[in-house]
ROMARKE-348501 format. One line per field, with one value per residue: residue number from 1; residue in three letters; chain; x, y, z of N, C-alpha, C in turn. Coordinates in pm, whole numbers. Each point is the difference from the previous one (the first is absolute). Layout:
BEGIN
n	(NUM  ...) $
res	(ALA  ...) $
chain	(A  ...) $
n.east	(X  ...) $
n.north	(Y  ...) $
n.up	(Z  ...) $
ca.east	(X  ...) $
ca.north	(Y  ...) $
ca.up	(Z  ...) $
c.east	(X  ...) $
c.north	(Y  ...) $
c.up	(Z  ...) $
***
This chain:
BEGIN
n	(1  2  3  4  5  6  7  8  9  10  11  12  13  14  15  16  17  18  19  20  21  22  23  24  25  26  27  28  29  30  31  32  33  34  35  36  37  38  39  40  41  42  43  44  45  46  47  48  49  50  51  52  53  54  55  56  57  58  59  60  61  62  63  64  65  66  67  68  69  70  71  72  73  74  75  76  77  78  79  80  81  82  83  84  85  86  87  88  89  90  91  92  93  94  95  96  97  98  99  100  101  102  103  104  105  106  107  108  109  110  111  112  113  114  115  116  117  118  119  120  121  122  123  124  125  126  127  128  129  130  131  132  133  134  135  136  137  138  139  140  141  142  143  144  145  146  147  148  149  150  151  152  153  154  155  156  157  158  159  160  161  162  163  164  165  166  167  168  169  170  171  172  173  174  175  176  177  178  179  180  181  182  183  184  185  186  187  188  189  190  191  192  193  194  195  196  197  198  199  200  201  202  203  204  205  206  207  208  209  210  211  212  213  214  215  216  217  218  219  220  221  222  223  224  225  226  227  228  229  230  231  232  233  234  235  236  237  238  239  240  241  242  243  244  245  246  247  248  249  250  251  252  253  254  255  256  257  258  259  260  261  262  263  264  265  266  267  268  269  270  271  272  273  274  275  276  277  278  279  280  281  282  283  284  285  286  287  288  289  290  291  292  293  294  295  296  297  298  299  300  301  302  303  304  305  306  307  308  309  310  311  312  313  314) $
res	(UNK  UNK  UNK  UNK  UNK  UNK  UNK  UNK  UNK  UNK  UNK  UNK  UNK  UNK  UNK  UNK  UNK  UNK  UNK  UNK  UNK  UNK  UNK  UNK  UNK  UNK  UNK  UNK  UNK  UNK  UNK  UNK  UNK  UNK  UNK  UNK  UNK  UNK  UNK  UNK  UNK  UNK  UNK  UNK  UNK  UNK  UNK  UNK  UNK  UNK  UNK  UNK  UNK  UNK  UNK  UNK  UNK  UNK  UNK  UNK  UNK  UNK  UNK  UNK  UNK  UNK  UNK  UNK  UNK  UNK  UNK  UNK  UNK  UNK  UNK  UNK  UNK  UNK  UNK  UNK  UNK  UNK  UNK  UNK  UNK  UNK  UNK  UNK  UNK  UNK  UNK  UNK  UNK  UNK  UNK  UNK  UNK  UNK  UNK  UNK  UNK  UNK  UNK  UNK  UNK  UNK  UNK  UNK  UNK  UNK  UNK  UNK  UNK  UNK  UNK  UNK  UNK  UNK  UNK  UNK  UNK  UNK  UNK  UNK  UNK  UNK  UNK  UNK  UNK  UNK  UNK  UNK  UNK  UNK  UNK  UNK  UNK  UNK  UNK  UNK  UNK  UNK  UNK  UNK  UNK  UNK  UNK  UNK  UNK  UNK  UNK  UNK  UNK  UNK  UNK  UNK  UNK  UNK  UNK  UNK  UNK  UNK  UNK  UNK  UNK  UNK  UNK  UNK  UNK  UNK  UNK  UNK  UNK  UNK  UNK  UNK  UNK  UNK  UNK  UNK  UNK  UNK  UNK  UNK  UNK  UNK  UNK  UNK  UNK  UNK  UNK  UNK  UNK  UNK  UNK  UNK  UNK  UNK  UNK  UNK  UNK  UNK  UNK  UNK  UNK  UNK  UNK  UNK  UNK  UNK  UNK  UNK  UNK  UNK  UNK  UNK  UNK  UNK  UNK  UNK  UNK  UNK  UNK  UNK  UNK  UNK  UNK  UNK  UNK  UNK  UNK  UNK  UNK  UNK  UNK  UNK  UNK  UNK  UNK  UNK  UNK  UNK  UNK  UNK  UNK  UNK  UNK  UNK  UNK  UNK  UNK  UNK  UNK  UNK  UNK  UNK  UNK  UNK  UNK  UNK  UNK  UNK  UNK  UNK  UNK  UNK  UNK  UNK  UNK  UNK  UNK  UNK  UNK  UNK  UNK  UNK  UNK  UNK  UNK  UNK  UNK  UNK  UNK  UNK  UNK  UNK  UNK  UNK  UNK  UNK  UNK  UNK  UNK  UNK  UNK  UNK  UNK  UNK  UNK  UNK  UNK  UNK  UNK  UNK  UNK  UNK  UNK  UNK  UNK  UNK  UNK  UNK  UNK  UNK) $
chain	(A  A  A  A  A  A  A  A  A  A  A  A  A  A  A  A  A  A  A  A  A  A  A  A  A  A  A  A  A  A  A  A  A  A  A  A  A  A  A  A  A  A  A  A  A  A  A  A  A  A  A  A  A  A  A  A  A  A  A  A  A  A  A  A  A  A  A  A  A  A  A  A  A  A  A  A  A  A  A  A  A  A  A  A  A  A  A  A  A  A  A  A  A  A  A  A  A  A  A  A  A  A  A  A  A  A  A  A  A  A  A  A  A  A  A  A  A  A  A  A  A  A  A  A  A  A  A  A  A  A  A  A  A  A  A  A  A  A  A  A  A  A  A  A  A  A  A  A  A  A  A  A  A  A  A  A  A  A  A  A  A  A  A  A  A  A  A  A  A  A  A  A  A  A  A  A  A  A  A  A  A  A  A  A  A  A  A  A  A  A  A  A  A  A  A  A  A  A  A  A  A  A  A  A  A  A  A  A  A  A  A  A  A  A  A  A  A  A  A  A  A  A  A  A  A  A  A  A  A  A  A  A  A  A  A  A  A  A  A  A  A  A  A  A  A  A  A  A  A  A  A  A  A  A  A  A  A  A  A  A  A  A  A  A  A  A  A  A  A  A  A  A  A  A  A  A  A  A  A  A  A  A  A  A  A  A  A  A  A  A  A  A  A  A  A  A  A  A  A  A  A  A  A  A  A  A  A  A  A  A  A  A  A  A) $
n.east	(2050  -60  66  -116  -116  -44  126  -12  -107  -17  78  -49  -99  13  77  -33  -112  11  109  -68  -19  56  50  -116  -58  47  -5  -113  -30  53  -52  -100  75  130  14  31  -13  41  7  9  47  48  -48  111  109  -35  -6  40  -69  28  76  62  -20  -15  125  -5  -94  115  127  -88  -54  132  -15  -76  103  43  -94  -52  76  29  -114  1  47  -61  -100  30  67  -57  -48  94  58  -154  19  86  22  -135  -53  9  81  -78  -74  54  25  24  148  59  50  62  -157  -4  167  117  -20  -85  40  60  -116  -81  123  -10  -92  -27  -59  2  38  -73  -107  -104  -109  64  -59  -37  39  60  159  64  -66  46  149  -14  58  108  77  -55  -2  137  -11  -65  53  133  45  1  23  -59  -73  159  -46  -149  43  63  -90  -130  13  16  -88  -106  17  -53  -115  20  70  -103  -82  -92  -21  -98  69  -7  83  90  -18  10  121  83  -46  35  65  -24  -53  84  58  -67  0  103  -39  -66  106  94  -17  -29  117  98  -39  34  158  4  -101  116  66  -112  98  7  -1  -62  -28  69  -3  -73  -16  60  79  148  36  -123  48  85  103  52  26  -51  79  -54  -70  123  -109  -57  -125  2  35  -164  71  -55  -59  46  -73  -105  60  -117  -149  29  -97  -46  -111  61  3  -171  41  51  104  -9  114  -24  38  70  -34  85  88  -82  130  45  128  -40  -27  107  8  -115  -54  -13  -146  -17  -40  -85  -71  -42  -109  11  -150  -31  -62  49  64  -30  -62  11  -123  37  14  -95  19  62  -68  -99  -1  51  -73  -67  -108  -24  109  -97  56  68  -101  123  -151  23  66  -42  -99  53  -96  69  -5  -63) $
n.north	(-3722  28  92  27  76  -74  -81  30  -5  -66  -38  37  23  -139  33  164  -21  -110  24  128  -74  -44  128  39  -170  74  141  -49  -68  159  64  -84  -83  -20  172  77  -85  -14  107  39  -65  18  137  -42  -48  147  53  -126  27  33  -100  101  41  -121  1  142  -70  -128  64  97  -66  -33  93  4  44  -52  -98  140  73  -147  30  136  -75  -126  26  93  -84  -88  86  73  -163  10  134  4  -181  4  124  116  -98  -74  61  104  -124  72  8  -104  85  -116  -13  126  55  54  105  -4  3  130  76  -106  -68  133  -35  -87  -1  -38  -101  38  -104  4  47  115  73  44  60  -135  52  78  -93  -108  77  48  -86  -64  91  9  -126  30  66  -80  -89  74  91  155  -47  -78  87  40  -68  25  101  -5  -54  66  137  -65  -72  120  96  -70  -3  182  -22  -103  136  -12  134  85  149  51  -78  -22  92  -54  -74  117  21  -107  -31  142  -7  -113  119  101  -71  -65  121  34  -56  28  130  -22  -48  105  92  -136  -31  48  -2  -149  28  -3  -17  -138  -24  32  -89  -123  50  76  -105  -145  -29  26  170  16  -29  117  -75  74  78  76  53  132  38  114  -39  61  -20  102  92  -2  108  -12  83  82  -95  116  40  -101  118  70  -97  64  -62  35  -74  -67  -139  44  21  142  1  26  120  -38  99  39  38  168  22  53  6  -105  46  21  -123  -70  -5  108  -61  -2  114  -104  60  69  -14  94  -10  -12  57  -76  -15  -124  40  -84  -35  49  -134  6  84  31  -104  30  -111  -12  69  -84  86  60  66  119  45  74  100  88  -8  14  101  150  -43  -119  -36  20  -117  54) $
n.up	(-4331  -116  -8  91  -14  115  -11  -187  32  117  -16  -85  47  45  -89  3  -21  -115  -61  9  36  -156  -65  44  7  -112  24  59  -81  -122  80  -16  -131  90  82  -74  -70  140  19  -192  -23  93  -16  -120  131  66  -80  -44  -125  81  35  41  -112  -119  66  -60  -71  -44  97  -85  -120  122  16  126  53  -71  26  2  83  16  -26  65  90  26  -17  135  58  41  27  90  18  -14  36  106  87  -10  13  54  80  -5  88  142  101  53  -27  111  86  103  -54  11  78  -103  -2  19  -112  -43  28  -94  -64  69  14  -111  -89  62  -64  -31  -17  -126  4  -72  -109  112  92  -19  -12  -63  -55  68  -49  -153  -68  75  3  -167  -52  76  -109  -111  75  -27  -78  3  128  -85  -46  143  121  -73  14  62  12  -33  15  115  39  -55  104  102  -110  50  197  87  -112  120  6  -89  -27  -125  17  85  -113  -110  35  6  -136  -47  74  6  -140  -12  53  -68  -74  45  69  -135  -68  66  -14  -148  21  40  -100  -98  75  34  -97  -49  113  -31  -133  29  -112  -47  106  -64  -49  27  101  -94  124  -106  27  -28  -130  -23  18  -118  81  -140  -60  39  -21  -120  16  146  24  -125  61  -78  -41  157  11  87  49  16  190  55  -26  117  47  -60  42  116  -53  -41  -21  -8  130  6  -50  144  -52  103  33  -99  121  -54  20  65  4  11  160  -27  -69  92  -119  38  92  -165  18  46  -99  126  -56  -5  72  -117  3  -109  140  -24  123  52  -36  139  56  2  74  129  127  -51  -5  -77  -53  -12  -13  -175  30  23  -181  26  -116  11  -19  -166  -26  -3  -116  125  78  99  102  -21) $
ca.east	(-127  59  -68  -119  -10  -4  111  93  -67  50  126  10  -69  75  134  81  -49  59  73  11  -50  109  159  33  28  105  99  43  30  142  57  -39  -33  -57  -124  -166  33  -44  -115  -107  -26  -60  -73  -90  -42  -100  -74  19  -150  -49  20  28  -170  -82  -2  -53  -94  -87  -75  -116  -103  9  -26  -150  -56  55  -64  -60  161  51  -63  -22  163  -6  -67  65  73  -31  -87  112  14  -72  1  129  83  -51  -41  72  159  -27  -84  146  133  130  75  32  88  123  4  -59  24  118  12  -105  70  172  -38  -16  87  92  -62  15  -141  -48  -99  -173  -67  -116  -17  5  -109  29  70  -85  7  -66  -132  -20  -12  -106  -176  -8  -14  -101  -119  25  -41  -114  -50  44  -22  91  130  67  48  132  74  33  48  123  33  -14  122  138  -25  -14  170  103  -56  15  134  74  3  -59  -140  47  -112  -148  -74  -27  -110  -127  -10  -89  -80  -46  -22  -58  -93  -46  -16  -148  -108  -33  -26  -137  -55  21  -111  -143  11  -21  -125  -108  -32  -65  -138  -76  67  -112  -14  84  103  48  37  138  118  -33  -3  100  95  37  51  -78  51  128  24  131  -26  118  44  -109  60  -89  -84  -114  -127  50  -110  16  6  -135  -6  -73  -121  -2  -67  -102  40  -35  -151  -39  -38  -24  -127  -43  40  142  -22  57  127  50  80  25  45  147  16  123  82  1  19  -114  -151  -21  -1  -125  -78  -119  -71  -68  -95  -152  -55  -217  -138  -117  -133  -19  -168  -49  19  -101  -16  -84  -64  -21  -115  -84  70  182  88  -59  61  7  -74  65  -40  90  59  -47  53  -65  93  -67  -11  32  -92  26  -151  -70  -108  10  -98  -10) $
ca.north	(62  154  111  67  161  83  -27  43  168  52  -17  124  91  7  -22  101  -24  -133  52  70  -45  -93  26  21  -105  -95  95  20  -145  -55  79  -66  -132  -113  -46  59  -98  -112  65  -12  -117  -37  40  -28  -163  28  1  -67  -89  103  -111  47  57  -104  -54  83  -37  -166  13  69  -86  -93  97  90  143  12  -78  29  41  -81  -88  123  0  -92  69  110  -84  -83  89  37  -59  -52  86  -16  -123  -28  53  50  -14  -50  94  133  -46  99  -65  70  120  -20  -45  88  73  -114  159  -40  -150  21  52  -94  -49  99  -31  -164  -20  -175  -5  21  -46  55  125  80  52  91  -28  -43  -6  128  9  -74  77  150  -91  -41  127  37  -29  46  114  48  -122  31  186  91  -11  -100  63  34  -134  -39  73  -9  -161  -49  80  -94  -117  42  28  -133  -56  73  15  -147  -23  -89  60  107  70  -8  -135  40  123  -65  -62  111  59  -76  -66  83  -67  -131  -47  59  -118  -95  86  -13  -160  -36  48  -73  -155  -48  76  -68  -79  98  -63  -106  -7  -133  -94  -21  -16  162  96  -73  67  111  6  -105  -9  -155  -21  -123  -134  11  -30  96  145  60  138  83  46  128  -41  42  76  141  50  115  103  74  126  -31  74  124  -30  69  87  7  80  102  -22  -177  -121  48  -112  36  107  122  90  162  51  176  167  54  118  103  63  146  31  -60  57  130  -20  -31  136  10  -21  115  35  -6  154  -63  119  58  -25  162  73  -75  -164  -56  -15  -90  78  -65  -35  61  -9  -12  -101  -42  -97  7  -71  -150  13  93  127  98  105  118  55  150  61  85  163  33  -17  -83  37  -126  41  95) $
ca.up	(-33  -50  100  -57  -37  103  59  -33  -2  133  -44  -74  84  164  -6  55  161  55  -52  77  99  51  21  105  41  -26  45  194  -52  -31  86  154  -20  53  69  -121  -80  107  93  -65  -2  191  -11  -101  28  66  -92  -77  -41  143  69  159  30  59  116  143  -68  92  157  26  -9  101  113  -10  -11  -131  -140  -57  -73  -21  -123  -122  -59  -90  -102  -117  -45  -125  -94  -53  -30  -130  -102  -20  -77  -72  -79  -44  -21  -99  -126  -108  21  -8  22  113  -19  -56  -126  -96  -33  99  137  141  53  27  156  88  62  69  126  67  19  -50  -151  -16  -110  40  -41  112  11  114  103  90  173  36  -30  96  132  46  19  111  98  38  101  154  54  7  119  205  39  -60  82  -70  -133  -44  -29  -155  -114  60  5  -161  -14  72  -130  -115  -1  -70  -103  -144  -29  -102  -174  -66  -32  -54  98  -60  -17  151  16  -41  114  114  -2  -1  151  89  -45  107  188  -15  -26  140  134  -16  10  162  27  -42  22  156  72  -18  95  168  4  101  93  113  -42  41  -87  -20  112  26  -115  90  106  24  27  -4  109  103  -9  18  159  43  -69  -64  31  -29  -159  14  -91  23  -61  49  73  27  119  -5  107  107  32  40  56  -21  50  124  43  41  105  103  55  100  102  71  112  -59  34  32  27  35  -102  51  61  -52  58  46  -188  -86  -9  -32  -177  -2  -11  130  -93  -7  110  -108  51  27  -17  150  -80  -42  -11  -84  2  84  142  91  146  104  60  138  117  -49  -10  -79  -65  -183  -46  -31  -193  -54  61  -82  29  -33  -61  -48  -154  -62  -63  40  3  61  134  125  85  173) $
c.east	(25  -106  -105  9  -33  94  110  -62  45  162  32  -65  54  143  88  -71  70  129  94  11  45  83  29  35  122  101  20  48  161  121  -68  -59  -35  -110  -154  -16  -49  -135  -99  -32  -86  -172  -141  -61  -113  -122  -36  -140  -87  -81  -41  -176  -73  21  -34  -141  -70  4  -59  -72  -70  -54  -135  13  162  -37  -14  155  15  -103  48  204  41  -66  73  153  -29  -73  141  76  -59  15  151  61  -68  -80  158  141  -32  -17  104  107  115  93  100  128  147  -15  -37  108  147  50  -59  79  118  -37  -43  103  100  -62  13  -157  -109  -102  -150  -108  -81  0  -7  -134  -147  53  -120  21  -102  -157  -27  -23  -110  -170  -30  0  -123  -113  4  -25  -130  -122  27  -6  113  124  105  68  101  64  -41  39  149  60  -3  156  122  11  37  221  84  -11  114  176  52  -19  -130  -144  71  -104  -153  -73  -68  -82  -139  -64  -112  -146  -89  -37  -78  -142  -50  -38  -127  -28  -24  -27  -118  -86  -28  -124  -132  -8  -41  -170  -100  -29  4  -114  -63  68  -66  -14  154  128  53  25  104  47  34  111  131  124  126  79  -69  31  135  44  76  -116  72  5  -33  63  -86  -72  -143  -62  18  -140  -10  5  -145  48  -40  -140  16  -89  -155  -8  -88  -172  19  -78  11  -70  -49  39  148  26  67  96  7  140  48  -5  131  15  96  64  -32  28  -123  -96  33  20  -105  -118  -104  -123  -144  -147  -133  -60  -164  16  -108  -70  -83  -173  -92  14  -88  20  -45  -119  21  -161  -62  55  146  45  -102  46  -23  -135  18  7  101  1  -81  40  -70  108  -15  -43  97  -117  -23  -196  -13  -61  3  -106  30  -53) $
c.north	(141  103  39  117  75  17  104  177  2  13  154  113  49  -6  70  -29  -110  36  79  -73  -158  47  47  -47  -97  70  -48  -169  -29  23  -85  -112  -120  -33  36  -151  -114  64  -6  -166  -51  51  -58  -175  -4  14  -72  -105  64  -79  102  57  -124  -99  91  48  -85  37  122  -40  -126  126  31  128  65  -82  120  52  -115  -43  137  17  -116  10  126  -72  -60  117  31  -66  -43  92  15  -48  -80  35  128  -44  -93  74  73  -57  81  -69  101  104  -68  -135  60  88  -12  98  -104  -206  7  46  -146  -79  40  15  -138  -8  -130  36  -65  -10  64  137  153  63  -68  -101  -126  -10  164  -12  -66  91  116  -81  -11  120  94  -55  -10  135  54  -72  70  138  42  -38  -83  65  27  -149  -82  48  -37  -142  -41  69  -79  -91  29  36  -184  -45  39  -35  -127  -5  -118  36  155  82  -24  -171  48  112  -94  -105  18  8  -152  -37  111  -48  -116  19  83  -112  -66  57  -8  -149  -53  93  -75  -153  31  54  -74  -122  65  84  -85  -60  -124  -104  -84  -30  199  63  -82  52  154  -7  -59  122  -64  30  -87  -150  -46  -26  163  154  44  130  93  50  125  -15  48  89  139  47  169  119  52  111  -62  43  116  -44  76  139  -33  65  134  -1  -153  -116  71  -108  64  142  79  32  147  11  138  113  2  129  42  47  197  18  -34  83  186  34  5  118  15  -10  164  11  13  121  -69  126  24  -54  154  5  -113  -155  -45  -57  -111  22  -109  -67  66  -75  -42  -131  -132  -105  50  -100  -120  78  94  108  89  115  166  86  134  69  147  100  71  68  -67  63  -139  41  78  -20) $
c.up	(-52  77  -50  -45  105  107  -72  21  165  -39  -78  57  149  -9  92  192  78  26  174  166  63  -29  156  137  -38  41  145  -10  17  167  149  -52  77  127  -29  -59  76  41  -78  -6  93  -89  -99  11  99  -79  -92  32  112  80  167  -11  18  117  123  -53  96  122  27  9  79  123  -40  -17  -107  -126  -120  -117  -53  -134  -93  -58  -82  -129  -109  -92  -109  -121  -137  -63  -136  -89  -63  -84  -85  -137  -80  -59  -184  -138  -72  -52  -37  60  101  -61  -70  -124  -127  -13  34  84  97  40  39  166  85  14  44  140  31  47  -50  -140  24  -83  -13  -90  95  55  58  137  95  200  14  -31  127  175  2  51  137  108  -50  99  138  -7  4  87  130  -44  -83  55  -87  -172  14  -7  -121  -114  35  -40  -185  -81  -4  -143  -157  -28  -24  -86  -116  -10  -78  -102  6  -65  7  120  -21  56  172  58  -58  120  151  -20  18  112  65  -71  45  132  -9  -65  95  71  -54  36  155  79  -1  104  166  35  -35  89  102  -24  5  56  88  -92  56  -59  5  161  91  -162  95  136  16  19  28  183  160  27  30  165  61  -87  -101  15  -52  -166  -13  -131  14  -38  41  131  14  131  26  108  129  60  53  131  13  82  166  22  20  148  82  -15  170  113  2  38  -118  108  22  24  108  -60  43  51  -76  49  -34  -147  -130  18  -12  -133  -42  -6  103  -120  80  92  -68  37  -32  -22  141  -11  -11  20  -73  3  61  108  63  111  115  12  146  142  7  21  -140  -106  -139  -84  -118  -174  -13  106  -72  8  -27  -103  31  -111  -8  -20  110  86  58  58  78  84  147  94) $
***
């Protein structure tokens, strides 16, 4: 098949990027061949059609309370996949590294790197894996963004040492699959919130509820796969009555005795100063006779007028 125009423009544009980045893999290549070489391999058979995401796909999707990871990782998969191997590799068809260049073929059979069909452009293990750890991450929490970047990285690195995809293909790659696993996180959203509104229908509340571990004679083994949880504060305890219930006794306490020292720290308290009663205060009159009981009405008082013109009586 002769090369397209969009295969021979990545090729000319990305040359020095591509370029750069497997010499540099072929450098740790020439010097730790044979166990770099097994190890990438090991890696890229992990990856391969991304087979390890849809079987840890099918037993999510077998768990109640992982169904929901398990439909949004299958999904982001296959998403990646369509855009990938189907749509794109067709379309650019760029031709892999050690068939386009005899530098990059003299590096691939100096490694001993198995030969490979297909078109390079873009990476379908690395489209497989970003697909798939996005949507663990955006299903379980932030906790998960080092172990997927880490993991897509791992991959994208074996792709480039076996010559079988160029950097650029495995960066396009990336971008692709972080695209799929937001599609399917959207998709998986809409799906589950439409059946856990009708949750009382019975078909939608055995898709909901089925557990395959119920059926199972043997338990399986916990997996770190759970629902992130968020951190809340702790309540603030409430504050204390100000006053007792009137149904419960009030607590006295003793006064504490000051010691000698304490009470000569202790300010003496000051001496209230009364006023005499001066010429102008008002007096009480006695009632008539001395042992004379108090009369039941107002007390009547008397004033001393002022001035100096009175005329009292004589």
């Amino acid at each position: 098949m002769a090369t397209t125009a969009s295969a021979i423009w990545l090729d000319t544009s990305l040359h020095g990027f591509d370029h750069f980045f497997l010499s540099i893999q072929h450098f740790f290549g020439e010097h730790l061949h044979p166990v770099l070489t097994f190890l990438m391999r090991f890696i890229t058979f992990m990856g391969e059609k991304g087979w390890p995401f849809f079987l840890l796909a099918l037993l999510f999707m077998l768990m109640a309370s992982k169904r929901d990871l398990g439909v949004c990782i299958f999904g982001a998969v296959c998403c990646g996949a369509l855009i990938t191997n189907i749509i794109l590799k067709d379309t650019v068809a760029r031709p892999r590294p050690f068939q386009s260049s005899i530098e990059y073929e003299l590096w691939w059979n100096a490694i001993g790197s198995p030969a490979e069909d297909g078109f390079s452009f873009p990476s379908g293990h690395v489209t497989a894996c970003a697909a798939g750890m996005t949507a663990i991450t955006l299903m379980r929490g932030k906790k998960w963004i080092l172990p997927s970047v880490i993991t897509v990285l791992v991959m994208a690195i074996s792709r480039n040492y076996l010559m079988a995809h160029y950097p650029s293909d495995v960066l396009a790659a990336a971008v692709i699959g972080v695209f799929s696993g937001a599609v399917a996180w959207f998709i998986t959203q809409f799906i589950f919130r439409f059946l856990r509104r009708r949750a009382d229908v019975p078909i939608f509340g055995l898709i909901l509820d089925f557990d395959i571990q119920e059926v199972l004679p043997f338990r399986l083994p916990a997996l770190p796969f759970g629902k992130s949880e968020k951190k809340t504060a702790p309540a603030k305890p409430a504050r204390r009555a100000q006053e007792a219930p009137a149904d419960e006794d009030v607590k006295t306490y003793p006064a504490r005795r000051q010691t000698p020292a304490a009470k000569a720290e202790t300010p003496a308290a000051k001496p209230v100063r009364t006023r005499a009663a001066g010429a102008h205060d008002v007096q009480p009159t006695r009632s008539a006779g001395r042992h004379a009981a108090p009369d039941a009405g107002a007390a009547k008082k008397t004033v001393r007028p002022r001035g100096a013109g009175y005329q009292g009586k004589h």
